[in-house]
N, C-alpha and C positions, 0 to 999 in steps of 0.2 A: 252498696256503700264502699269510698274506696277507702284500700286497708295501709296501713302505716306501715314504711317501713323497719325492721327491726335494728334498736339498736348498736351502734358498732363500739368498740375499743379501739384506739387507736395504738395503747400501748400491745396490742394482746399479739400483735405479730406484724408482718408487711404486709400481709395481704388485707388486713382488716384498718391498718393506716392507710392503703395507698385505696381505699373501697372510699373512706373516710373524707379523704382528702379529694375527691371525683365528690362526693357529696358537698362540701363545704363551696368546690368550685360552681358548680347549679345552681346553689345558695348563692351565691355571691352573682350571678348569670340576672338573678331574678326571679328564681325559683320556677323557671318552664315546668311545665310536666313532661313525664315521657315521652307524651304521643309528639307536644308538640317540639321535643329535641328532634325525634326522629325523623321531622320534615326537614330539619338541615342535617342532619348527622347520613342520614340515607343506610341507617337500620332500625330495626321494629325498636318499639317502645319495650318488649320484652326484654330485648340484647342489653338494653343500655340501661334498663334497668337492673338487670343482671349481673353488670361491669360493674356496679356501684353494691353490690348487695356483702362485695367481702367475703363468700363461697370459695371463688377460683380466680383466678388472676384472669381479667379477660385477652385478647389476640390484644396485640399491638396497632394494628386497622382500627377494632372497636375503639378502643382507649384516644387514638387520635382524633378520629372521629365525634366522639362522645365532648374529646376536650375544643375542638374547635368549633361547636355547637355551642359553646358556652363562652366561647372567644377567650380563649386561653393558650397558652402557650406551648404549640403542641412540639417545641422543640426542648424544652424542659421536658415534658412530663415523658417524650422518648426515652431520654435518659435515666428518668425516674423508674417507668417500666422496664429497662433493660435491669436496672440496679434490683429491682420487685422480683422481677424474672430468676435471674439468676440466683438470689438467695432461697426463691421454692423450690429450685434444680439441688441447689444441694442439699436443701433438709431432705427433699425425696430421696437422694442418693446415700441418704445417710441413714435413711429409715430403714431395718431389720428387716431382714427378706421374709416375707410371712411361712414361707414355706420350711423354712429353718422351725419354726415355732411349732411344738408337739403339742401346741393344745389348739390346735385346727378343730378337733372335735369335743368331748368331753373326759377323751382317755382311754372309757371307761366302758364302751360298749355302744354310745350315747349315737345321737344321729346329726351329722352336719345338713346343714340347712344353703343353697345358694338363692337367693329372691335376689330382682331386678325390677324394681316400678321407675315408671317415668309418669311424670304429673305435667302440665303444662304451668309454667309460673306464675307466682303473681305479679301484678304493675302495681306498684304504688303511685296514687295518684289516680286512678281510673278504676272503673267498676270491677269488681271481684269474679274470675272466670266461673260460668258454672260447669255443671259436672262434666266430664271430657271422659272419656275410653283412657283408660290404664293399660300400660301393658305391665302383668307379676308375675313373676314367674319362679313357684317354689318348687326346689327339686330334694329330696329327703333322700342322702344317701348312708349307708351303715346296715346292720351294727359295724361300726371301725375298731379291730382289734387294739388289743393296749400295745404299741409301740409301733402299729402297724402303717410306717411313714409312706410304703410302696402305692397300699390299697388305699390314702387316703388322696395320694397323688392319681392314683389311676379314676378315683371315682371321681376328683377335682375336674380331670379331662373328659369324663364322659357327657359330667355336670355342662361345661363351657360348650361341647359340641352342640347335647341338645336345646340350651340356650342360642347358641347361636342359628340350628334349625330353625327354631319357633320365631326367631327376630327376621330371618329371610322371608319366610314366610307371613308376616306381622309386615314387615318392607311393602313385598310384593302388595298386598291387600290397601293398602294407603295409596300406594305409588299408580293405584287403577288399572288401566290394561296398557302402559307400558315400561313394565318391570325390566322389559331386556336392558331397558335407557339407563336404571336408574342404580343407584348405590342400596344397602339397606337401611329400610328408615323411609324409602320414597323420592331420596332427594337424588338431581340428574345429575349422571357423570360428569367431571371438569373436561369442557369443550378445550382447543387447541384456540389458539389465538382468537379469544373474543374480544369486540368492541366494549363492552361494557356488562356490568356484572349488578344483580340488585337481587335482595332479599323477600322472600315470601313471609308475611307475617298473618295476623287475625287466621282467619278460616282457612289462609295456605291461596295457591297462585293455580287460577286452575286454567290448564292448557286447552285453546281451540284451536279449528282448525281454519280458523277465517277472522276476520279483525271486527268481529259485533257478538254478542250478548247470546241471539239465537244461533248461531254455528255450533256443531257441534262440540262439548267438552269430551276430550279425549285422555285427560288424567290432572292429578292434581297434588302439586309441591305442597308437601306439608311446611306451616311457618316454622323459620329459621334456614331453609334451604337457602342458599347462593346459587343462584342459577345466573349463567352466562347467555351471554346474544349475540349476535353477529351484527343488529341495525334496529332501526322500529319504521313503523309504517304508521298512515293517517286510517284510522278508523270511526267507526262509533263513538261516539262517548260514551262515558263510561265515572259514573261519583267516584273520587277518590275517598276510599275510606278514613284516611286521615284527616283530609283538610276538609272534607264537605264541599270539594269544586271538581267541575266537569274536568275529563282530558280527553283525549281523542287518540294519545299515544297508543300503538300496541307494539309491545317489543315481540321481535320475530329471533325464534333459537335456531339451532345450526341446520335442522329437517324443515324448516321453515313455518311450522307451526307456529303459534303468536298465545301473549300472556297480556295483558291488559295494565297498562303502566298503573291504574288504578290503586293495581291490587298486589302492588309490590312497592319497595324501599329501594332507591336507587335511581339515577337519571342517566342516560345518554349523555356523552362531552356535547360541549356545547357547539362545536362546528361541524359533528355529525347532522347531516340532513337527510331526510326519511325517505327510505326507498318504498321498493313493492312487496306486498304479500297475497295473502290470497281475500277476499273480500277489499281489496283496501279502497281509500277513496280521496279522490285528486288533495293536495297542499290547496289551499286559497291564494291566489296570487294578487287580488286584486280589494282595496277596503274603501269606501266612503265614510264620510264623518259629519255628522249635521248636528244642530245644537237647537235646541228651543227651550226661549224660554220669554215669559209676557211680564210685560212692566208691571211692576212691583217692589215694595220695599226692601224685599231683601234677593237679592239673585241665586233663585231657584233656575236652574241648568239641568235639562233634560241632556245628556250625552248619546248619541244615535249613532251606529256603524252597521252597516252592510257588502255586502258584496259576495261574488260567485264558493262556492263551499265553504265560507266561514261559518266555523260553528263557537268560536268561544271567542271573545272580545275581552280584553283587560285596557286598559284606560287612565291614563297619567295626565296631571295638570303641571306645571313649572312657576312653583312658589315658594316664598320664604315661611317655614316651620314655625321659626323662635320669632317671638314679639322681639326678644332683645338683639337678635342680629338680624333689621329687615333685607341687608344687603346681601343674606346667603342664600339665595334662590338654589332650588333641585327641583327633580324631577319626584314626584309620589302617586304613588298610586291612588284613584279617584274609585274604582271599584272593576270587578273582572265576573263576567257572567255569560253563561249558555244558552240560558232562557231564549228560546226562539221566539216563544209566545209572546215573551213581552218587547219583541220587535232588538234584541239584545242590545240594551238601552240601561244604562244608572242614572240616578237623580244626584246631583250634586249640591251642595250646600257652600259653597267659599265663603257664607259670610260666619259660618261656626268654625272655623278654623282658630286657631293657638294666635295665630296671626293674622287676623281676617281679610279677606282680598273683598274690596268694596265694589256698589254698583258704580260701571264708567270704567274701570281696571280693563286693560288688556291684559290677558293671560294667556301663554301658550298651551292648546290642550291637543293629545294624542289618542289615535286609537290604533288598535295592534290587536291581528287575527293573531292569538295563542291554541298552540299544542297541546295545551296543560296549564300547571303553575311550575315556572321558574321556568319557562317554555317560549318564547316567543316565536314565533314565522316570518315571512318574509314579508308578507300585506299587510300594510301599516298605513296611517294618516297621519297628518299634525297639521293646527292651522291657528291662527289668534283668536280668540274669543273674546269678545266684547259685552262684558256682562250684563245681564238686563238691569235698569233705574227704574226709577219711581213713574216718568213717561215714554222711557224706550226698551221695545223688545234686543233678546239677544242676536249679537251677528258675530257672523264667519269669517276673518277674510284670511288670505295669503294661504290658499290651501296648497297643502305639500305633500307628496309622499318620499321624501327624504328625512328619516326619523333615525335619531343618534340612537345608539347603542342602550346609553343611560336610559330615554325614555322608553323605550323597548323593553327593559330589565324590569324599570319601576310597573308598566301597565301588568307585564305577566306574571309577576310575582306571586308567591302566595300569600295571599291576604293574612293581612297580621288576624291572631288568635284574641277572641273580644273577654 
């Protein structure tokens, strides 16, 4: 069941107004859920659930991010965050050094206690995580003499040391068999000039050593990592766990190892083009586009694309949206799909549209071999369709593979959330 999130005040500080104010902006968005901010924002639904929760001010990245997901003005809310920022800088700086404070313990003989748990969060909006490995870790140090500020300080230090032991080790154990790579906690060192950088989130980003599913896993980012890339390459596919559509991307890191765009938050610029890795498998350079469909009263349109290594097809038509303005034609996406088996093929419906496009309508319709979603490649189609009437089947003419940008964006997009 998913769980509400708690409450805020907006008077009760900045951080719980500026949490407030990230909430009212979603609300005003539409009310997305996390998961689906996080396919435009490009971090997990946790983070950006977590920037909103009021706890801790989040980075300035998240917060921009988070606000232009919801189309918002991420040139205010800069300044907002700077002004959020700095007023937590100085209450911390203004907060009483604990170490000054002689009641560290109970004075009196009594025992200081140090614990550390870390939970995995909740999302609001999605189902409730179940149980996960904790790491606690209680260290009982004393008796601490009455006034005895030295030994409360020295047993403070041996406290943090063996803490931090047991987290390197706790590191190492997550991060699989390549600890030398990684920070603690499992997450990989910051590489020197990457192309592009994305987020591990769900069950964490797990490293092969080839661009498919059976290669072998060699270790695994736990979620919330930032891990950097140097390029990606054409693989397998691979379900993206958020949106429920195939990719093919595999981001290749600096040892050249590969992570499954799948399974991460985060895209490649868009004029980056996919180099080699190890398993990879050719770009599609080449797409056909066929249409069927039989007389009948309403034009039903079978959309068909093929061609040499296409494995994902997304698919845009060129019509007017709104009944009230017929004259504002775009490009939309008609449907985007992997399915080999069903010949990678959508059914379209134009006469269910907001603004119906009737049988006898020429329409321009596209097809476009995708990477992903929000992914397009270079093997594309576009051609007039001529929709099927009540005594003529559908036809094709003026086929092309010179296809605008726009139609290219519209077929590979991700499919809006139903």
């Amino acid at each position: 069941m998913a769980r509400r999130e708690r409450p805020l005040d907006p008077a009760a500080g900045p951080l719980e107004s500026f949490a407030h104010d990230l909430r009212a902006l979603r609300m005003s968005a539409g009310e997305p859920t996390y998961r689906q901010l996080a396919q435009l924002a490009g971090y997990s639904a946790s983070t950006l659930s977590e920037a909103a929760s009021g706890v801790r001010l989040p980075t300035l990245s998240v917060t921009l991010a988070f606000v232009g997901a919801c189309d918002g003005d991420t040139g205010e809310w800069e300044r907002r965050w700077k002004e959020v920022h700095d007023a937590v800088q100085a209450a911390e700086d203004a907060a009483p050094d604990p170490e000054e404070d002689d009641a560290g313990g109970d004075g009196a003989g009594g025992e200081a206690v140090v614990k550390r748990e870390i939970l995995r969060p909740e999302v609001p909006g999605e189902p409730a995580p179940g149980p996960v490995p904790r790491e606690f870790h209680s260290i009982v140090i004393g008796p601490a003499a009455t006034g005895g500020r030295t030994r409360r300080n020295a047993a403070a230090i041996t406290a943090a040391c063996l803490l931090a032991a047991g987290l390197f080790v706790v590191g190492l154990s997550v991060g699989g068999r390549d600890g030398g790579h990684m920070h603690m906690g499992g997450c990989p060192m910051p590489a020197k000039n990457p192309k592009f950088t994305a987020t591990a989130y769900g069950a964490g980003a797990h490293v092969r050593s080839g661009a498919a599913l059976d290669r072998p896993e060699v270790a695994t980012y736990p979620a919330g990592c930032v891990i950097a890339f140097t390029g990606f390459c054409i693989g397998a596919k691979v379900t993206d766990r958020t949106a429920g559509i195939p990719d093919s991307r595999w981001f290749v890191l600096p040892d050249g190892r590969v992570v499954a765009s799948a399974v991460v938050h985060g895209n490649p610029p868009a004029h980056l083009a996919p180099t080699g890795c190890a398993g990879a498998l050719p770009a599609p350079k080449r797409l056909t586009l066929k249409a069927i469909g039989a007389p009948s009263r309403d034009p039903r349109v079978v959309l068909t694309a093929a061609g040499p290594d296409v494995q994902i097809v997304g698919f845009a038509a060129y019509y007017a949206a709104d009944p009230a303005s017929p004259e504002l034609r775009l490009w939309h996406q008609v449907g985007l799909t992997g399915d080999a088996a069903s010949g990678l093929s959508v059914t379209w419906r134009p006469d269910r549209l907001p603004a119906p496009v009737h049988p006898g309508d020429r329409v321009p319709v596209a097809a476009v071999a995708c990477f992903g979603g929000g992914a397009p490649g270079e093997a594309a189609a576009v051609a007039s369709l001529r929709l099927p009437g009540p005594h003529d089947a559908a036809s094709l003419a003026s086929p092309s593979t010179t296809v605008d940008a726009s139609a290219r964006e519209a077929a590979c997009k991700y499919p809006s959330a139903s």
